[in-house]
C-alpha positions as CSV (number, residue, x, y, z in Angstrom):
1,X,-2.5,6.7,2.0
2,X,-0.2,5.1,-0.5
3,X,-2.0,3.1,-3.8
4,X,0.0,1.2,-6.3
5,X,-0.9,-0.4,-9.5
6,X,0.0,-4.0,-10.3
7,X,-0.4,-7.1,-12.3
8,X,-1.0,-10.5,-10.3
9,X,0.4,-13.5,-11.2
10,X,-2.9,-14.3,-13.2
11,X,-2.1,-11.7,-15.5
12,X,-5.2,-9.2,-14.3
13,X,-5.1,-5.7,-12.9
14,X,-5.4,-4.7,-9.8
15,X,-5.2,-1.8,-7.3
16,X,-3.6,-1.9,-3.3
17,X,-2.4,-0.2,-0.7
18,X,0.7,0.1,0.7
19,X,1.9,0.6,4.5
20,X,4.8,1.0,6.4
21,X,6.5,-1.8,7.1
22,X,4.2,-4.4,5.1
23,X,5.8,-6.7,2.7
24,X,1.9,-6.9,1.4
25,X,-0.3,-4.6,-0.3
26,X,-4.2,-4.5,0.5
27,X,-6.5,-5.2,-2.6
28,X,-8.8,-3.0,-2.9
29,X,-11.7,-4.7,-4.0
30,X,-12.8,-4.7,-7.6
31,X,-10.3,-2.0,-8.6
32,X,-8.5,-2.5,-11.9
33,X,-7.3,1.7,-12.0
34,X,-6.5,4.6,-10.2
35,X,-7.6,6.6,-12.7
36,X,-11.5,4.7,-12.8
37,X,-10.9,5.0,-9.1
38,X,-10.4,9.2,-8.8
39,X,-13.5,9.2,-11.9
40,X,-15.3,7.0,-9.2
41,X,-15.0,9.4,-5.9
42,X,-15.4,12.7,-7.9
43,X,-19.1,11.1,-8.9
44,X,-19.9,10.2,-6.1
45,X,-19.0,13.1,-4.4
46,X,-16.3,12.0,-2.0
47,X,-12.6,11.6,-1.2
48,X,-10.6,9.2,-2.6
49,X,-9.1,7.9,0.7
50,X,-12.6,7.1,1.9
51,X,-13.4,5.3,-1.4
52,X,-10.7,3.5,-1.5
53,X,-11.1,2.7,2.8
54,X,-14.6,1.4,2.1
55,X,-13.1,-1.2,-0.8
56,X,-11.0,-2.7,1.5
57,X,-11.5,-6.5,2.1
58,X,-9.0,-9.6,3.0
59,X,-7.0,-9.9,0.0
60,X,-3.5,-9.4,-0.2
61,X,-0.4,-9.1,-2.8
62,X,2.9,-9.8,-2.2
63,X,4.5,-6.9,-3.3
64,X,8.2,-7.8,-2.5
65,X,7.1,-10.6,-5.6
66,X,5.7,-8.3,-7.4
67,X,8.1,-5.8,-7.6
68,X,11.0,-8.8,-7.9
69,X,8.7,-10.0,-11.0
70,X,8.3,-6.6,-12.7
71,X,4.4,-6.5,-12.0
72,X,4.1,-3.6,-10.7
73,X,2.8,-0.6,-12.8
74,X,3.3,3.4,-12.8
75,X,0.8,4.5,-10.4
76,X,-1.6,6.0,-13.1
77,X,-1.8,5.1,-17.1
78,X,-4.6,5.8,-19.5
79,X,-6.1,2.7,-21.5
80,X,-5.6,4.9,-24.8
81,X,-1.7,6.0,-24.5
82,X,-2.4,9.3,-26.4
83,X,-4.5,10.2,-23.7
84,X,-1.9,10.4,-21.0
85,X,0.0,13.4,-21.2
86,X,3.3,14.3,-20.0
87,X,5.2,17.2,-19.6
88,X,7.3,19.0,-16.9
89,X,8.2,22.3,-15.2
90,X,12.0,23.4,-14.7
91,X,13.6,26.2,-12.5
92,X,11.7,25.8,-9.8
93,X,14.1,24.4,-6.9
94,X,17.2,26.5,-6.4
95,X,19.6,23.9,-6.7
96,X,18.3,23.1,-10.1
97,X,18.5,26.7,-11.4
98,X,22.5,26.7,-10.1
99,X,23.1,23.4,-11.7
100,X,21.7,24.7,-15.1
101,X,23.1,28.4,-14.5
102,X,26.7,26.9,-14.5
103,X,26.0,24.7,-18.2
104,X,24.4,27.8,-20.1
105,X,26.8,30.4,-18.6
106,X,29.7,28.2,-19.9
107,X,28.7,27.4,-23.2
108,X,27.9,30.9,-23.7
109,X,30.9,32.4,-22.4
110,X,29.2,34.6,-20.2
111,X,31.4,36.6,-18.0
112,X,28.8,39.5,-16.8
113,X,25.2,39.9,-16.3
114,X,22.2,37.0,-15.5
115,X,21.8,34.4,-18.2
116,X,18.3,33.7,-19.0
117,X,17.9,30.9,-16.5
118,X,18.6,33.0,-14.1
119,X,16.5,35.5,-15.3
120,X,13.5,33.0,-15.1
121,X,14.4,31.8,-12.0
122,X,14.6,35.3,-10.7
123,X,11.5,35.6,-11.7
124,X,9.3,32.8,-10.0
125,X,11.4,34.1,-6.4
126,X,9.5,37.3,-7.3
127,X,6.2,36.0,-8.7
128,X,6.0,32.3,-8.5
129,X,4.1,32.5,-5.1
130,X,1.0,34.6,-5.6
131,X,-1.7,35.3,-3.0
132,X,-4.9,32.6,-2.4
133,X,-7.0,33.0,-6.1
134,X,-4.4,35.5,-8.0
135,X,-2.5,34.3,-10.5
136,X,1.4,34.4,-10.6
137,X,4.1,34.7,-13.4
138,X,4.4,31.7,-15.2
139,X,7.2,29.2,-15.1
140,X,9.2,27.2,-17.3
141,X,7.3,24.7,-19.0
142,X,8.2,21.6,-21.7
143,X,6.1,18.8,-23.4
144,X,7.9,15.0,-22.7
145,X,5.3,12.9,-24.6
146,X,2.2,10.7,-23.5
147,X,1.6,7.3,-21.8
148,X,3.9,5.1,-24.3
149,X,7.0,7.1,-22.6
150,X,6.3,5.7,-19.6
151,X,9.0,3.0,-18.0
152,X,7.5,1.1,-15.1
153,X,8.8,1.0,-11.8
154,X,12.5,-1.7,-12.0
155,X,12.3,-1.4,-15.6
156,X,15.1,0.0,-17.6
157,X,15.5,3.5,-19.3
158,X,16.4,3.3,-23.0
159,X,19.9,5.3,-23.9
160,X,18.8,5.5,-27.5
161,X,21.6,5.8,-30.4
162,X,20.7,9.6,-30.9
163,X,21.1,10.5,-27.2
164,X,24.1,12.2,-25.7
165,X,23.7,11.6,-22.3
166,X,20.7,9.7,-20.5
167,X,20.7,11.4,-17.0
168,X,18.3,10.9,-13.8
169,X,16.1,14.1,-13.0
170,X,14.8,13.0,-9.1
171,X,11.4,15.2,-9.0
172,X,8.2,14.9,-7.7
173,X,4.9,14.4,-10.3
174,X,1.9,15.2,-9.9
175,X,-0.5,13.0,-10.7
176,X,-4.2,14.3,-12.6
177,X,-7.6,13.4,-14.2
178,X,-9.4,15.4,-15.8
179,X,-13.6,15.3,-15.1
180,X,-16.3,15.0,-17.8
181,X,-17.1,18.8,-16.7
182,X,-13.5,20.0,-17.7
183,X,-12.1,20.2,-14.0
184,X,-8.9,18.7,-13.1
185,X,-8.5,16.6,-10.2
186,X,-5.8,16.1,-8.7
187,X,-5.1,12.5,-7.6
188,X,-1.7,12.3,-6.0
189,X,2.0,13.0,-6.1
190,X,4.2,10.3,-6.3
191,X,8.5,10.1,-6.9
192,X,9.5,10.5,-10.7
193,X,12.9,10.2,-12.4
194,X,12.4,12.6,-15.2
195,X,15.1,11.2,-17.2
196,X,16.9,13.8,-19.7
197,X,19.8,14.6,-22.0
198,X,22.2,17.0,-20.1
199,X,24.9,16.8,-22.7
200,X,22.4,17.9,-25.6
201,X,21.1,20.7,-23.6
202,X,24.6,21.5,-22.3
203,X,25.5,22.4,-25.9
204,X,22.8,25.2,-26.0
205,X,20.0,26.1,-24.1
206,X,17.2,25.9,-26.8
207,X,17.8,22.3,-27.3
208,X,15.9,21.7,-23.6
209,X,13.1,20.7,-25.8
210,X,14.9,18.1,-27.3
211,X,17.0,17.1,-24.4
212,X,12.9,16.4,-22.4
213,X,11.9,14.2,-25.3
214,X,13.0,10.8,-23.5
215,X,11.1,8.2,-21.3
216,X,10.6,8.8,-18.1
217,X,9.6,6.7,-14.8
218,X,7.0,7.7,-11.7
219,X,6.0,5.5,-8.7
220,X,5.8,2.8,-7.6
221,X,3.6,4.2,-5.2
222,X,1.0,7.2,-5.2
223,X,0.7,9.5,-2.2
224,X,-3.0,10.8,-2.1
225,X,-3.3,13.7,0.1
226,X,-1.6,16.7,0.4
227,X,2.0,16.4,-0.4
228,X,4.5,17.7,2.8
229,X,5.5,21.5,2.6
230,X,9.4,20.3,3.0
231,X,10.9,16.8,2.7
232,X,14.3,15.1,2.0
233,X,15.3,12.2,0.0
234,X,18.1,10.6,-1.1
235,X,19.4,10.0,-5.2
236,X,21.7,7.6,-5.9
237,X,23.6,6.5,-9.2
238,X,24.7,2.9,-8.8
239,X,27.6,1.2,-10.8
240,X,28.1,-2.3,-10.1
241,X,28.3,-2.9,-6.3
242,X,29.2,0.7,-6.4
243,X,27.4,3.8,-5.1
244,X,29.4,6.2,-8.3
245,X,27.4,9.5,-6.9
246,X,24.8,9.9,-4.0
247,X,22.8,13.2,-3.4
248,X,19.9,14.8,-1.2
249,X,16.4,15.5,-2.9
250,X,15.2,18.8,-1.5
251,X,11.2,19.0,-2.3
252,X,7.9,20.7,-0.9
253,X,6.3,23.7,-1.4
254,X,8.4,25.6,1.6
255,X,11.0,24.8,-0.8
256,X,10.1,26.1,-4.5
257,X,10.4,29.2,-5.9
258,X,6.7,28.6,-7.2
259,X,3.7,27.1,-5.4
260,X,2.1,23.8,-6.4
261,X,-0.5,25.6,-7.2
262,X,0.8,28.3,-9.5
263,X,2.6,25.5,-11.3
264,X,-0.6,23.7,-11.6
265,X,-2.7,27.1,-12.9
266,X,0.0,27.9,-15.4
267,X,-0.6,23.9,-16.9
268,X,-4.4,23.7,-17.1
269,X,-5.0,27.4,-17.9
270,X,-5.1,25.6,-21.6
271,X,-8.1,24.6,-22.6
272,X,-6.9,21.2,-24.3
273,X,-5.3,20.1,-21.2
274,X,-8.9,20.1,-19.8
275,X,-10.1,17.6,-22.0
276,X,-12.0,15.6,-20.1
277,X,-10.5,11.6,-19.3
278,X,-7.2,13.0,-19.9
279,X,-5.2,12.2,-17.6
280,X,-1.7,14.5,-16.9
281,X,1.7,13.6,-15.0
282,X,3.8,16.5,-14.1
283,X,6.7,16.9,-13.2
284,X,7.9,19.6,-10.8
285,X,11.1,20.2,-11.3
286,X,14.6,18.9,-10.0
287,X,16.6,20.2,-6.8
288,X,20.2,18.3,-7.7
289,X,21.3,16.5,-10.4
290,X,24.5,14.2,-10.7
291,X,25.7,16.0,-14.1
292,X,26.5,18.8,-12.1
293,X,29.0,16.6,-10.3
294,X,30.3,15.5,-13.8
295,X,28.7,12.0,-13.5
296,X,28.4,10.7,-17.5
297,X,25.7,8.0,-16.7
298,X,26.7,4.2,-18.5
299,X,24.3,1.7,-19.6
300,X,24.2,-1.2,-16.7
301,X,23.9,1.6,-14.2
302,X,20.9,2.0,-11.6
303,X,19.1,4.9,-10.6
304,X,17.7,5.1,-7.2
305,X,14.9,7.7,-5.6
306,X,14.4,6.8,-2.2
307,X,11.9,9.2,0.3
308,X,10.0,7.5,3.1
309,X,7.2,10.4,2.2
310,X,6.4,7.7,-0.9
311,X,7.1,4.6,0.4
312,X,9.2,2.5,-1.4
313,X,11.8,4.1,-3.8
314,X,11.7,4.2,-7.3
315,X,14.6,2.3,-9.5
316,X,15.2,2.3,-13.2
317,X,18.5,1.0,-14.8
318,X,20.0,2.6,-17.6
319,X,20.2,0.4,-21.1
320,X,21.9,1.1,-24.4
321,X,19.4,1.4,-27.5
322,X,19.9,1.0,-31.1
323,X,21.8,2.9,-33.6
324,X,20.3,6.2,-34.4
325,X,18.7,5.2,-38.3
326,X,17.7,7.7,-40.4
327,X,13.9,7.9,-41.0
328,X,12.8,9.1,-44.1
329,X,9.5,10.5,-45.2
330,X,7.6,9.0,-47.9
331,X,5.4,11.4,-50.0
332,X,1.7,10.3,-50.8
């Protein structure tokens, strides 16, 4: 089952599903949220499928017309922004550790031995995968932001005046709630283009930090249920009527370094991602990027994440910000 969040032509919220083929989505019936919806299930004690199934009625949405209007919404937000957090795991697919193996080892000039990526990717091959209950080494991890980062499905990324380069990251997020007990649930997966400034980080590896703190973009549809051990995808950077670099997402457990569920322990082992209402998007980690084909992304290009897994694909354009401004602090 596939949900997507939207905004009708009346201006209210509302929840549907999508299916193969449909240019329609299926109300679900007095829905607003995905999030009230997972909340909802866990109460009551059942799946979210079979809530969702039993909330079914005759209405429908023209999702074509939504999508063409800009209605549609990430497939999960938080009423209070704050509350949503973001944030991301790296060095996880193998592709991702050689793209990033051959930026640090050049900046650094390193002729001999590992770099530290590879020294962290070394070590999830080795640990990442732990038995059923034990707990494995623990990844790469970085902080993005919360909810106001957000850019919703057909909406463009900012390129802001500060930025060196405004890249697409094709990933898969995971999608979470957190119950009033302190348990996370997990609600979905769904397509994300991480977004991130390869140029910064190119320049030395402890500017990753800085280089994650951009928006970001997930949807437009949520995949509830287990996620496919090993799927393929297609990325695309579009210039113009022009298709400037096309490659092949490679995602699924079968194909990380860590399991789902290490990456998921190593997150919400901290007690104030447990807070409960929270909700969390994570992002797994990327298996190719286009700056490792020396693509330099311009504004008025088009990003494009398409995987039958999720439906319909996710596509963001790229748009040039304002002029980095100084901001100055004023003492009280």
């Amino acid at each position: 089952m596939r949900l997507v969040q939207f905004v009708g032509r009346d201006g209210q919220r509302g929840v549907g599903v999508a299916t193969d083929g449909s240019s329609e989505l299926i109300v679900v019936q007095g829905a607003v949220a995905i999030r009230d919806l997972a909340l909802e299930a866990h109460a009551a004690g059942t799946g979210l499928a079979a809530l969702v199934e039993a909330r079914l009625g005759d209405a429908r949405e023209d999702y074509d017309a939504a999508l063409a209007e800009g209605r549609v919404l990430a497939p999960i937000d938080h009423p209070d922004a704050a509350h949503c957090i973001v944030s991301l795991t790296g060095l996880t697919h193998l592709g991702s550790a050689q793209s990033r193996d051959q930026m640090h080892a050049i900046s650094s000039n390193i002729e001999e031995g590992a770099t530290d990526t590879m020294k962290m990717f070394q070590m999830g091959l080795e640990g990442g995968r732990p038995e059923t209950g034990a707990v494995g080494v623990q990844p790469e991890w970085a902080y993005k932001g919360d909810g106001d980062i957000i850019v919703r499905p057909g909406a463009d990324f900012e390129l802001p005046g500060y930025a060196e380069d405004g890249g697409e990251e094709a990933e898969v997020a995971g999608v979470y709630v957190v119950a009033p007990a302190g348990t996370p649930l997990r609600i979905g997966f769904a397509l994300g283009n991480e977004y991130s400034d390869h140029v910064m980080e190119k320049r030395n590896y402890l500017y990753l930090a800085h280089s994650k703190l951009r928006q970001c973009s997930l949807g437009p549809e949520l995949l509830i249920g287990d996620l496919p051990l090993d799927f393929t995808g297609a990325i695309r950077v579009r210039r113009g009527d022009q298709v400037v670099w096309e490659g092949e997402m490679r995602s699924g457990d079968d194909r990380m370094c860590h399991s789902i569920a290490n990456l998921e322990h190593h997150h919400f082992k901290y007690a104030q991602f447990r807070r409960p209402g929270d909700v969390h998007i994570h992002y797994f980690g990327a298996s190719g990027l286009s700056c490792a084909a020396g693509v330099a992304p311009q504004p008025g290009d088009v990003f494009e994440i398409d995987c039958a897994v999720f439906g319909r694909p996710l596509v963001n354009g790229l748009a040039k910000g304002e002029p980095e401004v100084r901001v100055d602090v004023t003492p009280l």
